[in-house]
C-alpha positions in Angstrom: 113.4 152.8 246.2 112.5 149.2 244.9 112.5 146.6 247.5 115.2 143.9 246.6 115.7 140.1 248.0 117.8 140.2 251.2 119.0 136.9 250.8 119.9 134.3 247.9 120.3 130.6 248.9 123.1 128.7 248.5 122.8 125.1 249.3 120.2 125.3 251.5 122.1 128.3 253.5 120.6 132.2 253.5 123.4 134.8 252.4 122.0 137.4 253.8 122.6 140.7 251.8 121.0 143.4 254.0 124.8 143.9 254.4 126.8 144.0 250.9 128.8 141.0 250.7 132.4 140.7 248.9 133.4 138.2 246.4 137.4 137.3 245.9 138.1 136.5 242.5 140.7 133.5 242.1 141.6 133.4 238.0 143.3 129.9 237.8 144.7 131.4 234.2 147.8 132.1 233.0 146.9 135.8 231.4 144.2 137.6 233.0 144.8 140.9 232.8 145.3 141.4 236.6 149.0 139.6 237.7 148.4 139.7 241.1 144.8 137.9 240.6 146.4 134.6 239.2 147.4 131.7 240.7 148.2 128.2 239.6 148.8 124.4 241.9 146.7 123.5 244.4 148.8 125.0 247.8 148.7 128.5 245.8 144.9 127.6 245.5 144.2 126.8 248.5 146.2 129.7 250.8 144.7 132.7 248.8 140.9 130.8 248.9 141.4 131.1 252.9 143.2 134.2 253.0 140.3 136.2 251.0 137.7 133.9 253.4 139.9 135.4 256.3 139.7 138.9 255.5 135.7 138.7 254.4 135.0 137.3 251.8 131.7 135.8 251.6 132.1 134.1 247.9 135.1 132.8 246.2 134.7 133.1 242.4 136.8 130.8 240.3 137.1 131.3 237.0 139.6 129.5 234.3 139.1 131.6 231.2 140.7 134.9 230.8 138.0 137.6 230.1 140.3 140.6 229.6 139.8 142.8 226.0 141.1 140.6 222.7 141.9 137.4 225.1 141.9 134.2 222.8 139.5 131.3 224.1 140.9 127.9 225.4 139.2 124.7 224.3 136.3 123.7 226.8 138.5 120.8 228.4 141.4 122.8 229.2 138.6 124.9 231.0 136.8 122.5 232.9 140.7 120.8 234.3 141.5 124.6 235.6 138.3 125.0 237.1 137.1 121.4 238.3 140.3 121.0 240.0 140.6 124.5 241.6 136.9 124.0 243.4 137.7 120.5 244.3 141.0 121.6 246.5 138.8 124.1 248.2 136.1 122.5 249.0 138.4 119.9 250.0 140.4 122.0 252.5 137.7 124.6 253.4 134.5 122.7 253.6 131.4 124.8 253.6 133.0 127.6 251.3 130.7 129.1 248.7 132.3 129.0 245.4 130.8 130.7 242.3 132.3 129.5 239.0 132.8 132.1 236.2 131.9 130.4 233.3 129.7 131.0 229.7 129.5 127.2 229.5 126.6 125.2 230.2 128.5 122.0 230.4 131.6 123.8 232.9 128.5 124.6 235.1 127.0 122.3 235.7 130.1 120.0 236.6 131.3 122.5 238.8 128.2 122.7 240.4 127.1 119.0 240.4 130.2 117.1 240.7 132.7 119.7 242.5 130.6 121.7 245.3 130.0 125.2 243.8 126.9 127.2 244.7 126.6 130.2 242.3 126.9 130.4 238.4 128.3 133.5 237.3 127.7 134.0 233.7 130.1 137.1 231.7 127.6 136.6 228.7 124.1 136.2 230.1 123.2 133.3 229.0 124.5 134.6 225.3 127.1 132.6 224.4 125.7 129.2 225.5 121.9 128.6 224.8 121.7 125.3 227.0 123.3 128.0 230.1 119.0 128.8 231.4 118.4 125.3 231.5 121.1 124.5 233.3 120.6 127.0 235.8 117.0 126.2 236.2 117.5 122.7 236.2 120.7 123.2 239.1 118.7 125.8 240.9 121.1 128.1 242.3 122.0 131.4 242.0 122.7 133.0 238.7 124.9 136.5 238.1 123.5 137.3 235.0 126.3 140.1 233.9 125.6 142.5 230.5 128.4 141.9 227.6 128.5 143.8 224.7 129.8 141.1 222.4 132.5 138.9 223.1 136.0 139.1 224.6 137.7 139.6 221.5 135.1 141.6 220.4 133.9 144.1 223.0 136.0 146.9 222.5 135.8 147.3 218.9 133.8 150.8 219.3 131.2 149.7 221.6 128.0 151.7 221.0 124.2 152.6 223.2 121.7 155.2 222.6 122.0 155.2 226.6 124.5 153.1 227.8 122.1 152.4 231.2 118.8 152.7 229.8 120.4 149.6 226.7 121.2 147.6 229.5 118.5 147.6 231.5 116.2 146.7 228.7 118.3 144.0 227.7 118.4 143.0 231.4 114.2 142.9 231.1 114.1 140.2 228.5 116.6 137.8 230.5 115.3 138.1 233.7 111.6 137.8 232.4 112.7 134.5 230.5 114.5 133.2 233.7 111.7 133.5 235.9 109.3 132.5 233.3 111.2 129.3 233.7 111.6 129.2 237.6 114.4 130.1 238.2 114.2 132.2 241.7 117.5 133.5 242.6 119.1 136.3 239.9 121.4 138.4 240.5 122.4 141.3 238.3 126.1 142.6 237.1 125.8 145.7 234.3 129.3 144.5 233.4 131.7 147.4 233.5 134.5 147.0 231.6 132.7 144.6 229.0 131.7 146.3 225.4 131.9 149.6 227.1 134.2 152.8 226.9 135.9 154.4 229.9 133.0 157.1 229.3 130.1 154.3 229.5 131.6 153.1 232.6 131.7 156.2 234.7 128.3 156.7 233.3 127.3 153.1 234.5 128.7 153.8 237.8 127.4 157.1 238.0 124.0 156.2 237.5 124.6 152.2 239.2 121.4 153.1 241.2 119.1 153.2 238.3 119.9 149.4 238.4 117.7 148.7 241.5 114.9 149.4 239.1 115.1 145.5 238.4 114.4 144.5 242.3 117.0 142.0 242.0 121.0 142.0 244.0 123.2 144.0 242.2 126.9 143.0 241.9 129.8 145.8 241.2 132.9 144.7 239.2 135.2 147.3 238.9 138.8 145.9 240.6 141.5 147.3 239.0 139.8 147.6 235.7 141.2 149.9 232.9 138.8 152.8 233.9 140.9 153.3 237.0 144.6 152.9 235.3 144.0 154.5 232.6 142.5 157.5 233.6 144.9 157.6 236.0 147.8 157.1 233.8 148.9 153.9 235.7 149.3 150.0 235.8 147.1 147.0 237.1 149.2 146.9 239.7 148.7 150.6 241.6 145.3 150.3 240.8 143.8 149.5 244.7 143.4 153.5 245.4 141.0 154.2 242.7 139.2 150.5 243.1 138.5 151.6 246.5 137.0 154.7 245.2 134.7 153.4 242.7 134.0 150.4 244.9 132.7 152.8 247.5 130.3 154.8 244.8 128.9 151.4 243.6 127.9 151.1 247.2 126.3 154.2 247.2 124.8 153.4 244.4 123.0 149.9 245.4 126.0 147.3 245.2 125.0 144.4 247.0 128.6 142.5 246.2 131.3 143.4 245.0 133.5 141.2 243.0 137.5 142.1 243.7 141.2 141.0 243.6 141.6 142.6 247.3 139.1 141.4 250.0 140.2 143.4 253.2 140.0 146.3 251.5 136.6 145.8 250.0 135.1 144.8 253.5 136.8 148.1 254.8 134.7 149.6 252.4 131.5 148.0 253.3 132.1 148.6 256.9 132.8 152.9 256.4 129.9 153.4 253.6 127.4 151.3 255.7 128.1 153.2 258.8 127.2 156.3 256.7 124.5 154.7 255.1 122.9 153.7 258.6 123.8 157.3 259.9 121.8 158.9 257.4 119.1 156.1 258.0 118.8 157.3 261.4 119.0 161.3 260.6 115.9 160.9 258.5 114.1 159.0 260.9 114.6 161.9 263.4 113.4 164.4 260.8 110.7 162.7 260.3 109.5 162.3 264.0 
């Protein structure tokens, strides 16, 4: 197995990542494709920020663009008010939170980052859709989630096609990472971006194979709340989608997963807590053999 950071820093703090860590995803949009996962004023904000800090979250990503298949983009501004605004009543009420911002914008970054308190960039487009984005990063230095996109959101589902879904990513992922570091920047983490320019059958092959991922020697994050893999396979909603998210959380962690990005935080730190006891069990078992 390739040996992988433990920890990333943020602000001048360790996370440390021997244990996964979960990530609550606040969407301060009016149409992401998750209902439950949007939210809007700066109360509505600020109790679901401490309720997913309550129930384990270690990161709170906020994003104010809607990612979901065929969404329509929002002017840069409108952006930067959701976003700005939804950090700044955080870090406001819960001092010392770590805050990602889900962005592809250079310029929504960095504000976030230099002028609102958030710690982690975490990039749908790999740098892809904004040229000045590795700069930026390099120039903030803090952690970047560099996360695989076939196209764009209006885009990615239009017959998505690899030779080997994994194997595509992977190189793709060699060329970024090289280019990052080639330019200092020290703390990457990697998301293979299930649900993005893939087919239901890519993302069972993606999760099937998540391990292959560790290849890279760099944190691996797992998307796959309540994505359309789970409902529609299972013939139902969004909404009745925490089963199978729990399910596919708990192979990511098989797999590698050093966070997992979700809608539901207790739930995903159940999860971490069952599958690293099991983990550490079978730790132990081969130790014993080994004797």
């Amino acid at each position: 197995m390739t040996n992988r950071p433990k920890y990333i820093n943020v602000g001048g703090r360790l996370l440390d990542l021997s244990v996964p860590k979960v990530m609550g995803i606040i969407n301060v949009t009016p149409d992401s494709f998750y209902e439950g996962s949007r939210v809007s004023g700066e109360r509505q904000i600020i109790e679901t920020a401490a309720r997913m800090t309550d129930e384990g979250a270690s990161v709170i990503d906020v994003g104010g663009v809607s990612t979901r298949p065929y969404a329509p983009d929002i002017a840069v501004e409108e952006e930067e008010r959701r976003v700005l605004d939804a950090i700044r009543f955080i870090i406001r009420e819960l001092p010392g939170t770590v805050i990602s911002v889900d962005t592809f914008r250079a310029s929504v970054a960095r504000k976030a980052v230099e002028e609102c308190g958030a710690l982690i960039i975490n990039d749908i487009s790999g740098g892809e859709a904004d040229s000045d984005m590795f700069s930026v990063v390099r120039e903030l230095n803090v952690p970047y989630i560099m996360m695989h996109m076939q196209g764009t959101p209006r885009t990615m589902q239009e017959n998505p096609v690899y030779e080997d879904v994994v194997a595509d990513i992977l190189k793709w992922f060699s060329t970024k990472i090289y280019d990052l570091q080639s330019a200092g920047v020290k703390d990457i983490l990697l998301d293979p971006g299930i649900g993005f320019g893939k087919s239901i059958n890519h993302n069972f092959e993606i999760l099937r194979r998540f391990h292959d991922f560790t290849i890279a020697g760099l944190p691996l994050v797992a998307g796959v709340s309540r994505k359309s893999m789970i409902w529609k396979t299972l013939g139902i909603t969004p909404g009745e989608a925490l089963n199978g998210t729990t399910v596919l959380n708990s192979v990511a962690l098989m797999g590698g997963a050093d966070i997992l990005r979700v809608h539901d935080v207790k739930e995903a730190a159940e999860s971490i807590k069952l599958i690293n006891m099991l983990i550490n069990r079978q730790d132990e078992t081969q130790k014993l053999t080994e004797k």
